[in-house]
C-alpha positions as CSV (number, residue, x, y, z in Angstrom):
1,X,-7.0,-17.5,26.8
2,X,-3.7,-15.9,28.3
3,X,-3.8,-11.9,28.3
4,X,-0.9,-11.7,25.9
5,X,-2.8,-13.8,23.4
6,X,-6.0,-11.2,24.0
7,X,-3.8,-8.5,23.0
8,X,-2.6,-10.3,20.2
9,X,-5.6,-10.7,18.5
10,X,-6.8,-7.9,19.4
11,X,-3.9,-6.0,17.4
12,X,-4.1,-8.3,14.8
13,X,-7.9,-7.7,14.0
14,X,-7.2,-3.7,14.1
15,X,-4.6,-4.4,11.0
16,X,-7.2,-6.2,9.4
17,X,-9.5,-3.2,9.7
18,X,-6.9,-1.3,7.9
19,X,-6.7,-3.8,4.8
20,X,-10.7,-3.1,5.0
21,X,-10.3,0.9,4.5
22,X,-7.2,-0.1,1.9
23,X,-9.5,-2.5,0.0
24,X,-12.7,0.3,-0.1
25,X,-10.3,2.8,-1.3
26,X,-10.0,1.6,-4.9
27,X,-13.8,1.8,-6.1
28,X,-14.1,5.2,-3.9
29,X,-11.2,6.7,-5.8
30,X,-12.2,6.1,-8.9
31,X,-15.2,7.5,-8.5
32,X,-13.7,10.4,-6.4
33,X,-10.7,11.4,-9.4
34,X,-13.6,11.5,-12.1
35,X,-15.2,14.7,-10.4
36,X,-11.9,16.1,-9.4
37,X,-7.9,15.9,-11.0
38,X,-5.7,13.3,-9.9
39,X,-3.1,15.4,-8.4
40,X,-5.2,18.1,-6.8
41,X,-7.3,15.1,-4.7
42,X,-4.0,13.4,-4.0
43,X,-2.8,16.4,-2.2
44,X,-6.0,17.4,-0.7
45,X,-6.3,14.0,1.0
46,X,-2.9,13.6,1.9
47,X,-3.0,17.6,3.5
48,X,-5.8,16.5,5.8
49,X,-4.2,13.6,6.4
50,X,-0.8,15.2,7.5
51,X,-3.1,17.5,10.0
52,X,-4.3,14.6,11.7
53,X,-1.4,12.8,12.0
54,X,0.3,16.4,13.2
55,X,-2.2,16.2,16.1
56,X,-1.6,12.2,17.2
57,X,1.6,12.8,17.0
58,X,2.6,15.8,20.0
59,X,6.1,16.8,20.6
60,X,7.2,13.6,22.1
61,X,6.8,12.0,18.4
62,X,8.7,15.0,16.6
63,X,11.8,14.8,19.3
64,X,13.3,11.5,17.8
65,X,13.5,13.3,14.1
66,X,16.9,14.5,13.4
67,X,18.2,15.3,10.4
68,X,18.6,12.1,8.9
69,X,15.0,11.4,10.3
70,X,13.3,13.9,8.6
71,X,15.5,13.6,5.2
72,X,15.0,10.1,5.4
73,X,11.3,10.9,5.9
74,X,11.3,13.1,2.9
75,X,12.9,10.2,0.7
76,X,9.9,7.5,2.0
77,X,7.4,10.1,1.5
78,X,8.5,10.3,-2.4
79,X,8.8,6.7,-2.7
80,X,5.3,6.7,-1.3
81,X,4.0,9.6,-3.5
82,X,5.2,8.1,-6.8
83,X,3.5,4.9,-5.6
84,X,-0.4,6.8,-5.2
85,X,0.5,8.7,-8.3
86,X,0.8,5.3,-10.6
87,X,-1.6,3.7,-9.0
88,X,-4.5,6.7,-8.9
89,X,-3.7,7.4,-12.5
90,X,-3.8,3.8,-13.3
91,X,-7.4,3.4,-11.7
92,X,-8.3,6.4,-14.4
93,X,-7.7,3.5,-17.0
94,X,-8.2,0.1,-15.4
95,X,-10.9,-1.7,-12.8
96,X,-10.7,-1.3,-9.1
97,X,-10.3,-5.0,-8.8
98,X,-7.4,-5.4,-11.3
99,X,-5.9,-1.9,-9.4
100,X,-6.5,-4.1,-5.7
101,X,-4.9,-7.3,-7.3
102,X,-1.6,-6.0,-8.9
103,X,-1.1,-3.5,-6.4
104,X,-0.4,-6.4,-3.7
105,X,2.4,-7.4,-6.1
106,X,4.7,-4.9,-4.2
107,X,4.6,-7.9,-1.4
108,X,6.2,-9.9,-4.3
109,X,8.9,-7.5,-5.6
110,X,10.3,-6.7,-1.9
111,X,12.6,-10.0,-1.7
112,X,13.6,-9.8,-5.4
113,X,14.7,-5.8,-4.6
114,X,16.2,-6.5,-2.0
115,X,19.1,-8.7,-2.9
116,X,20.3,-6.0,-4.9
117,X,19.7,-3.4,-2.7
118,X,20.4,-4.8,1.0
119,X,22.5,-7.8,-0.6
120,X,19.7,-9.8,1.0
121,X,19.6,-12.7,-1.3
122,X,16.0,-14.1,-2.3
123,X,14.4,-16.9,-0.9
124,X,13.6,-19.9,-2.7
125,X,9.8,-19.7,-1.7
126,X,9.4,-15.8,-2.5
127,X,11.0,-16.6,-6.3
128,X,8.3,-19.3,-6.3
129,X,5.9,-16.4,-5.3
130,X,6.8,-14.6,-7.6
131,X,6.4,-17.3,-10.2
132,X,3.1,-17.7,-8.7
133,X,2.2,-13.9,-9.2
134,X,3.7,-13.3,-12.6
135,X,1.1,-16.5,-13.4
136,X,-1.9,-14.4,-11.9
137,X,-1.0,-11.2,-13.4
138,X,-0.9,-12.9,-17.1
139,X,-4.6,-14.4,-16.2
140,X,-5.6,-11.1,-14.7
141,X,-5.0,-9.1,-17.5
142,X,-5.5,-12.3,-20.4
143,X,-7.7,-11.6,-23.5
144,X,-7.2,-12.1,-27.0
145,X,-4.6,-11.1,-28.7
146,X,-3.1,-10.6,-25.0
147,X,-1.5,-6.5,-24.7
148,X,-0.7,-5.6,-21.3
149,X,-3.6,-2.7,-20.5
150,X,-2.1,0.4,-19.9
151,X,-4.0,1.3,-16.8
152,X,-2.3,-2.0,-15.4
153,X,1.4,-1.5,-16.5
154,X,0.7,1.9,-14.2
155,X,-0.7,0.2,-11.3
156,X,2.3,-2.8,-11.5
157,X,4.8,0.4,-11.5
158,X,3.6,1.5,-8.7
159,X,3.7,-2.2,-6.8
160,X,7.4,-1.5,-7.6
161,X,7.8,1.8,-5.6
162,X,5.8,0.1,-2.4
163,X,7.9,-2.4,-2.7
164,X,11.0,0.3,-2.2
165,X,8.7,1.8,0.2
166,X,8.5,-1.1,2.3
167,X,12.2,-1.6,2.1
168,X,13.3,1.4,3.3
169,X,10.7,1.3,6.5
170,X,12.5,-2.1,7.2
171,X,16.2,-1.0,6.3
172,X,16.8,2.8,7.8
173,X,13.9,3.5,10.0
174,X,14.9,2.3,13.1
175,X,15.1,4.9,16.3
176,X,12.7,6.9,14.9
177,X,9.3,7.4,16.5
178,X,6.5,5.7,13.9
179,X,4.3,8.5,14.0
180,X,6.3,11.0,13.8
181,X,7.8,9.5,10.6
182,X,4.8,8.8,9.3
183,X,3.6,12.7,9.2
184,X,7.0,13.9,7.6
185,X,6.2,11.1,4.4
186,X,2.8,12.1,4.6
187,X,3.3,15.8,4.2
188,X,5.7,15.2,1.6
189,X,3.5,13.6,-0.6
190,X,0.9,16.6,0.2
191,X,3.6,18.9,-0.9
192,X,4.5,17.0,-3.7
193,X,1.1,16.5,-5.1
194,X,0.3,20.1,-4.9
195,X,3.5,21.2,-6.8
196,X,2.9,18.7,-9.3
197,X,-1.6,19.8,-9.3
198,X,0.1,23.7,-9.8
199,X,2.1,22.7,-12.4
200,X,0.0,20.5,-14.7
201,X,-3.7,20.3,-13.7
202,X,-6.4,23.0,-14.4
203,X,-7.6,22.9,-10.7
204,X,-5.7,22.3,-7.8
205,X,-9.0,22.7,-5.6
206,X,-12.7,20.5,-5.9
207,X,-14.7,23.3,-7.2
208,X,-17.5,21.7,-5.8
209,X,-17.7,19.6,-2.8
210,X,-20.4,16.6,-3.5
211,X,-21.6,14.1,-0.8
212,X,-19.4,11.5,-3.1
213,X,-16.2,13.6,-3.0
214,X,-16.1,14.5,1.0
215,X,-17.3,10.5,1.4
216,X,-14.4,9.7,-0.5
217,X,-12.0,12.2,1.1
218,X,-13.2,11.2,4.7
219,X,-12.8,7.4,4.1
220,X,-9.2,8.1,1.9
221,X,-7.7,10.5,4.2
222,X,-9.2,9.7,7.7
223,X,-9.6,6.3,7.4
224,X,-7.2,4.9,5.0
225,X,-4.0,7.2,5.9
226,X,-4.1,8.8,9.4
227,X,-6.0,5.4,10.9
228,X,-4.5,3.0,9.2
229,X,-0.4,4.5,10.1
230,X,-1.8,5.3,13.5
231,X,-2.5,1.7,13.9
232,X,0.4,0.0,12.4
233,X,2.4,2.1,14.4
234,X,0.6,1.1,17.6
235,X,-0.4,-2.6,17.0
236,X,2.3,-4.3,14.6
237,X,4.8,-4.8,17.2
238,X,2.0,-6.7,19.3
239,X,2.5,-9.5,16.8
240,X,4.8,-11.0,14.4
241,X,6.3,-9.6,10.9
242,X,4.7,-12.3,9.3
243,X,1.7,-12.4,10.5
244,X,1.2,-8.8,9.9
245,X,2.6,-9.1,6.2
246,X,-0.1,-12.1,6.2
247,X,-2.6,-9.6,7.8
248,X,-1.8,-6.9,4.7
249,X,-2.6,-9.6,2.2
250,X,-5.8,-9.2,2.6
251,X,-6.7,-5.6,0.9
252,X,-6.7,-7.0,-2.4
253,X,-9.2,-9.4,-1.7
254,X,-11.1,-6.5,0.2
255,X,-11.0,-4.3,-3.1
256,X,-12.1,-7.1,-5.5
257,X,-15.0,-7.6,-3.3
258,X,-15.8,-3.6,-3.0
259,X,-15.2,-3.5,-6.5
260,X,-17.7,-5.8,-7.0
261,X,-19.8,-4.1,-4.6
262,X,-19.6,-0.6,-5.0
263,X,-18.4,-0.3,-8.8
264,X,-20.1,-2.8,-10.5
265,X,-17.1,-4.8,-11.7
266,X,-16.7,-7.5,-13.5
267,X,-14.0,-10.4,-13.7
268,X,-14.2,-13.3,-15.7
269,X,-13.8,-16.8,-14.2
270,X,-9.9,-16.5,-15.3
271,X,-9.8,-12.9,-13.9
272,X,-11.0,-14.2,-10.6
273,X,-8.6,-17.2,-10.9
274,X,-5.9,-14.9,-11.4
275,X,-6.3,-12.8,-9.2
276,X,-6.2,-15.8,-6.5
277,X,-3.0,-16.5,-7.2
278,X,-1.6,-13.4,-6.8
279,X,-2.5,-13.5,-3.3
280,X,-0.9,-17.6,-3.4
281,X,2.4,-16.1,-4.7
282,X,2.2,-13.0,-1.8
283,X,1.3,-15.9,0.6
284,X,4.1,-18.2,-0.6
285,X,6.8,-15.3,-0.1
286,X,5.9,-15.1,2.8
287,X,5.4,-18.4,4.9
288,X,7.9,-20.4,2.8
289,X,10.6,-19.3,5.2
290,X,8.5,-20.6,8.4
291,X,7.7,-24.0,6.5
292,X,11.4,-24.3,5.1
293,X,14.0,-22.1,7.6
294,X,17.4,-21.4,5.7
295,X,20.4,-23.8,7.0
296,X,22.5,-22.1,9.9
297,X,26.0,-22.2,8.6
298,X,28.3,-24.1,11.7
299,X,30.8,-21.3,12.6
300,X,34.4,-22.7,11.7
């Protein structure tokens, strides 16, 4: 096996290990938001999360910000910040699993958004995606009469703003150190969740700190934020875009399974099925254009 492969591989499995943290995050956090408001342990995580990234960072990482860096940092960081906020207030009213499953659909939306937004029109394979998805997320959620749960109409918002999230990253973000990026959106949405803890919650601070709640903040903040942008920064670009967005496909299948594991959930057999094809219609999206390549247009 040549070297370069080695270090392939080797990236490729540390991205995995972040879909791992991503996927145990669900279960942890709804535990963790049931001893604590959602706000105040959104901010709290993402505050210890901002010091650690502060520290991998150093200078070199903060020189490439400019202006437009850190204002474009600021905007990411709120797309990001509405995205936790659906989604951890979702969890308060859904499963884990069904939080892990329709969360992925942001890998769904991106294509559709972005024909309106980068005039990047959609691929054939990524409307069949999301075809695929829209499929799942009726079998996900089925039971009779059929209402969309409003736990999950949170979590699918916020699939919506990742989706806007990942656009951006792809669209405006290039020059810019990853890291260095990465702390300006995380402290935003440490700022932003504390405001917003202030302004509405009746504690901003875990009046107690239980074994559960630092477990929770240690995997959430540690693990899940300052790892897991530490090692997208430093191993995505050792393999290909889609392979990587392959890679990330994976942390809804991680959170059904801790869901499963640490929660005690439960899906029916057309829970489960749907929440396979989810991941079909993400995979779709995504390797329809190496299967099927667009036509070159001859130049005249």
């Amino acid at each position: 096996m040549r070297q370069d492969q080695k270090r392939q591989y080797f990236a490729e499995f540390m991205l995995a290990t972040v879909t791992l943290f991503w996927g145990a995050t669900f279960p942890i956090v709804k535990d963790a938001i049931g001893e604590m408001p959602v706000m105040a342990f959104l901010w709290v995580r993402f505050a210890m999360a901002a010091l650690l990234l502060a520290a991998i960072t150093g200078r070199a990482g903060f020189a490439t910000l400019d202006r437009r860096g850190w204002r474009l940092g600021i905007l990411l960081g709120t797309l990001l910040f509405f995205a936790y906020l659906f989604q951890t207030f979702g969890l308060e009213r859904t499963s884990s699993a069904n939080a892990g499953f329709l969360t992925g659909l942001g890998v769904v939306w991106v294509p559709l958004l972005a024909g309106p937004i980068l005039r990047k029109p959609a691929a054939f394979g990524s409307k069949i995606g999301v075809v695929l998805a829209l499929i799942g997320l009726l079998m996900l959620t089925w039971h009779t009469p059929w209402t969309l749960n409003f736990g999950d109409l949170l979590v699918i918002i916020c699939s919506v703003f990742v989706a806007l999230h990942i656009i951006g990253l792809d669209a405006f973000t290039k020059g810019y150190d990853g890291r260095g990026l990465a702390f300006v959106q995380i402290a935003t949405m440490a700022v932003l969740g504390c405001i917003g803890s202030l302004l509405f919650e009746p504690v901003s601070w875990p009046q107690q700190w239980t074994g559960s709640l630092i477990f929770a903040f240690a995997i959430t903040a540690v693990f899940a934020t300052a790892y897991a942008f530490w090692a997208m920064t430093t191993f995505q670009n050792r393999t290909t875009p889609t392979r990587a967005a392959l890679i990330y496909t994976l942390e809804p299948v991680f959170a059904a399974i801790f869901s499963v594991w640490l929660a005690g959930d439960r899906l029916t057999a057309i829970g489960w099925a749907g929440g396979a094809l989810i991941v079909f219609g993400m995979l779709v999206a995504e390797i329809w254009p190496l299967l099927w390549p667009a036509p070159v247009l001859a130049q005249q």
